[in-house]
C-alpha positions as a printed Julia matrix, in Angstrom:
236×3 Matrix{Float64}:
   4.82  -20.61  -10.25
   2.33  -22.74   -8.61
  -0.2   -21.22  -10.59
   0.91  -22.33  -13.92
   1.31  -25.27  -13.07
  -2.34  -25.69  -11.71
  -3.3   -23.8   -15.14
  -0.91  -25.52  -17.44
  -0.55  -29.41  -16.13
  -3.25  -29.99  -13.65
  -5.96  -28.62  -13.57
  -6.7   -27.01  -16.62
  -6.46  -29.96  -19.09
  -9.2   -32.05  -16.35
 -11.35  -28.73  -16.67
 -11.14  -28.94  -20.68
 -11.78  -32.1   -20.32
 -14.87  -32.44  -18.2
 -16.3   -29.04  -19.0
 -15.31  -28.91  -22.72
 -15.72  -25.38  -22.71
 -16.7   -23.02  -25.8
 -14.78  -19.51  -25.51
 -16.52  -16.87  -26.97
 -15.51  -13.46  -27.28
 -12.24  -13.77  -25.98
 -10.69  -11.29  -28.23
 -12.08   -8.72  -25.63
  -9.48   -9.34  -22.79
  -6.7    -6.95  -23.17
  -3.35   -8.48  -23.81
  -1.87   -5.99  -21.48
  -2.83   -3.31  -18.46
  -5.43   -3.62  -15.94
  -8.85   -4.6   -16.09
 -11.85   -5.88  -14.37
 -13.5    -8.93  -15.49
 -16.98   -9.34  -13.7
 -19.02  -12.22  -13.92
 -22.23  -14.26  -12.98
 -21.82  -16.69  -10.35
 -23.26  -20.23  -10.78
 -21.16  -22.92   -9.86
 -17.75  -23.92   -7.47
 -15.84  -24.57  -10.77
 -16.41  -20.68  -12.16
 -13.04  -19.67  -10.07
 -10.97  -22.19  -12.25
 -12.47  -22.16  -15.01
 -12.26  -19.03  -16.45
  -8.48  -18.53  -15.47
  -8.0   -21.8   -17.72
  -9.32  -19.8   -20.72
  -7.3   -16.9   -19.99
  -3.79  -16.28  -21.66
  -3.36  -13.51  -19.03
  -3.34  -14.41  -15.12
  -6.14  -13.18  -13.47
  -6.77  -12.98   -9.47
  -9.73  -13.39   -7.82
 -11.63  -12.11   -4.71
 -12.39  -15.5    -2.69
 -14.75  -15.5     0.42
 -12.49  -15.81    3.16
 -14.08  -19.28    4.25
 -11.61  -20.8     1.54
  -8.8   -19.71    3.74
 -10.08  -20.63    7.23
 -11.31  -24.14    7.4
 -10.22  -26.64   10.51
  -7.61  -29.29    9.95
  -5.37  -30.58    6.99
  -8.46  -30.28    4.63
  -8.62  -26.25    5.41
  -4.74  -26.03    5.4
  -4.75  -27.67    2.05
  -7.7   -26.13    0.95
  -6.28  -22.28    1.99
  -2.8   -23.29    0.21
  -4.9   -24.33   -3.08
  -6.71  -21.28   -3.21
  -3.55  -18.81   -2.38
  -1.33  -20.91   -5.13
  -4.18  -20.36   -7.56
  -3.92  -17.03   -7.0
  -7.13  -16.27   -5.29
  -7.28  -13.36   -2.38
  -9.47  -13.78    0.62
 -12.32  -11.54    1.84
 -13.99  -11.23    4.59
 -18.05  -10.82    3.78
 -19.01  -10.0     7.09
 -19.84   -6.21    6.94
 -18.8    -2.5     5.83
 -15.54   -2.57    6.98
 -15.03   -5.85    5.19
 -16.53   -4.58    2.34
 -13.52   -2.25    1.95
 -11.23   -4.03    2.77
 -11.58   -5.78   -0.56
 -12.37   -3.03   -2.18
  -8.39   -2.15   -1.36
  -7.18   -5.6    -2.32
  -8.35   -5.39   -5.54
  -7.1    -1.82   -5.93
  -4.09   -3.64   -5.54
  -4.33   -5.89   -7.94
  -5.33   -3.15  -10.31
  -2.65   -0.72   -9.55
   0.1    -3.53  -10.81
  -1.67   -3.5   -14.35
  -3.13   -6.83  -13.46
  -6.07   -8.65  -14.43
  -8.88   -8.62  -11.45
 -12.31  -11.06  -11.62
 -14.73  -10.38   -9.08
 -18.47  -11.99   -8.61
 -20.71   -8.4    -8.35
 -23.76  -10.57   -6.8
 -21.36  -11.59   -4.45
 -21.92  -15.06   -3.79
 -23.23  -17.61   -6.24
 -27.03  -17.97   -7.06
 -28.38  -20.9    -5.27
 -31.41  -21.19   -8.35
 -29.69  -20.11  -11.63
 -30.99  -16.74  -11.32
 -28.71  -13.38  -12.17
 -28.97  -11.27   -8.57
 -28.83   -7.62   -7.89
 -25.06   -6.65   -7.72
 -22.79   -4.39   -5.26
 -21.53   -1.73   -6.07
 -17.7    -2.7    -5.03
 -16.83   -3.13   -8.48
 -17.96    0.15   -9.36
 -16.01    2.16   -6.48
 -13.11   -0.34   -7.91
 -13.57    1.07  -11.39
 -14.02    4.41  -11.26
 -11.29    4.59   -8.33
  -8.5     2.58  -10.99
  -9.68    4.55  -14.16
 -10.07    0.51  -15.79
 -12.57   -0.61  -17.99
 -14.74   -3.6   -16.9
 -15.19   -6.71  -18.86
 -18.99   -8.48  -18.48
 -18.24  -11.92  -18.72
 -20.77  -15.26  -18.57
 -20.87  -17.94  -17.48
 -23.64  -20.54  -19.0
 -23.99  -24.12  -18.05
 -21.82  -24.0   -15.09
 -24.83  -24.51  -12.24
 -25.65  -27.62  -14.79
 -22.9   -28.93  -14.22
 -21.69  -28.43  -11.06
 -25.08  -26.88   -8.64
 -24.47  -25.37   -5.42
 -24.0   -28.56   -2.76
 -22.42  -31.02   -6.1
 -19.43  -31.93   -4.51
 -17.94  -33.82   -8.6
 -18.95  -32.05  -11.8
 -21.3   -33.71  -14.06
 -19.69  -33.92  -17.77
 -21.18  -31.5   -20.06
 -20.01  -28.58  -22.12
 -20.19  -25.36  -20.75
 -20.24  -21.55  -23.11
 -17.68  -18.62  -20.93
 -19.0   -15.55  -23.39
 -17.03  -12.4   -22.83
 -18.54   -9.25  -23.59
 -17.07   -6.52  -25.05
 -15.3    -3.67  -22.23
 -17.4    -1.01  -20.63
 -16.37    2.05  -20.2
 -16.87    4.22  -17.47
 -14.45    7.35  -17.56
 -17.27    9.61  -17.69
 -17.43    9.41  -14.57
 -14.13   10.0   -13.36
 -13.66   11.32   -9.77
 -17.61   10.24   -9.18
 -16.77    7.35   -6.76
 -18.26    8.86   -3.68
 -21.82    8.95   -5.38
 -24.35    6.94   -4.36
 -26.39    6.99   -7.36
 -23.54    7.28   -9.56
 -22.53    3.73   -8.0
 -25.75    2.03   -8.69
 -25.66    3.4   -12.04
 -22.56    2.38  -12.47
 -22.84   -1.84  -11.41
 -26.64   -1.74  -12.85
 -25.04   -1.08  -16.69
 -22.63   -3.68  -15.6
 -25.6    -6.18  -14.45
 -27.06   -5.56  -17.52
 -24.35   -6.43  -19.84
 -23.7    -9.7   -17.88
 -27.39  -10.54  -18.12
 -27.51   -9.76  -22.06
 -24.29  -12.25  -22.13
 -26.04  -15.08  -20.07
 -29.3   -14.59  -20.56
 -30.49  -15.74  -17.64
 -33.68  -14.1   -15.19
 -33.17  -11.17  -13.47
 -33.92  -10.64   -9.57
 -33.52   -7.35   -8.4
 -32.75   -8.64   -5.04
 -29.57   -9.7    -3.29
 -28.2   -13.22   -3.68
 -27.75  -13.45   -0.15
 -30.95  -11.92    0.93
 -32.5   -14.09   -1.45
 -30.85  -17.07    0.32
 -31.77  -16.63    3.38
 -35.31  -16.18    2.18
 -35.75  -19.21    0.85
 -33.76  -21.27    3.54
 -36.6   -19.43    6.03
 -39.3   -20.64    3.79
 -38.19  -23.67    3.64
 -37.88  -24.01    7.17
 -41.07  -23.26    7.55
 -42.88  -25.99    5.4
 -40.02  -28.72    6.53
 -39.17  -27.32   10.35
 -36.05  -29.43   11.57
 -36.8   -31.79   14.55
 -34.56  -30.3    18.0
């Protein structure tokens, strides 16, 4: 219930109204049955904002950092996130890795709409990363086609560390649904896999246009943190 509200009366008229966003391609969600829609990753405000486009309810993967903060802000931020229908994961290893991999089996296995992040985390320059191949093992396991979507002028608007929005319009460009049948009963192959989330890379970068790195987000993160460490070491 919660969740239409937040969509309905809340938050999605402030998000129409700061973002003004353009909707293009939306024709491409299905009106019924389960899906994946798999996007880039730019900005805080992508979780919300592409639910407030959507006729259909959609639940999300959510790091499970949303769920575990310290004090009234983390219980109200946890109780936010689980009203908005977001499901938390824990990023810290294989394990964890498949334990999301079974949520969002879930998800799919009720007909739902599922949106997951394949770089997952967002890009800390703008850049599209190299995904994982969850959402491929997700596919393939639920039989579901996978929608690419984009987001464009989200890290504008609202960069990584920007605790209030700028105002500025922002494009969400859905693409039209890959399908991966072909390779039905496949999920247990490596190269199959990478196949598999590189065609869906690909269709999210043709949406967004941004540059490629064919390198982890999060490898690429802590790259550049250690760089930067290096030219502006921290005083102990």
């Amino acid at each position: 219930m919660f969740y239409y509200v937040l969509k309905y009366v809340l938050l999605g008229p402030l998000l129409r109204v700061v973002f003004r966003p353009r909707i293009e391609g939306l024709e491409h969600i299905p009106d019924s049955g389960a899906a994946i829609v798999a996007g880039n990753h730019l900005s805080f405000s992508d979780h919300f904002l592409m639910p407030a486009v959507l006729k259909r309810r959609i639940t999300f993967l959510a790091k499970a950092e949303y769920f575990t903060g310290p004090g009234l802000k983390g219980r109200l931020t946890a109780y936010f996130f689980r009203s908005a229908g977001q499901i938390p994961v824990d990023r810290s290893g294989k394990e964890a890795g498949q334990a999301a991999i079974r949520e969002g089996l879930g998800v799919l296995s009720k007909g739902e709409l599922l949106g997951i992040y394949p770089e997952g985390t967002r890009s800390h320059d703008g850049r599209l990363y190299k995904g994982k191949v969850g959402v491929a093992v997700m596919a393939l396991k639920a039989g579901v086609p996978v929608i690419p979507c984009a987001m464009i002028g989200t890290f504008e608007a609202q960069p990584p560390g920007k605790v209030v929005p700028r105002i500025r319009p922002v494009t969400i460009r859905f693409g039209a649904p890959l399908d991966f049948s072909r390779y039905a009963g496949m999920e247990n192959e490596k190269t199959v896999l990478r196949a598999v989330t590189d065609e869906i890379m690909y269709a999210i970068l043709s949406l967004s246009e941004q540059e490629y790195v064919d390198t982890y987000a999060a490898v690429a993160k802590a790259e550049d943190a250690a760089a930067k460490e290096r030219r502006f070491p921290r005083i102990r």
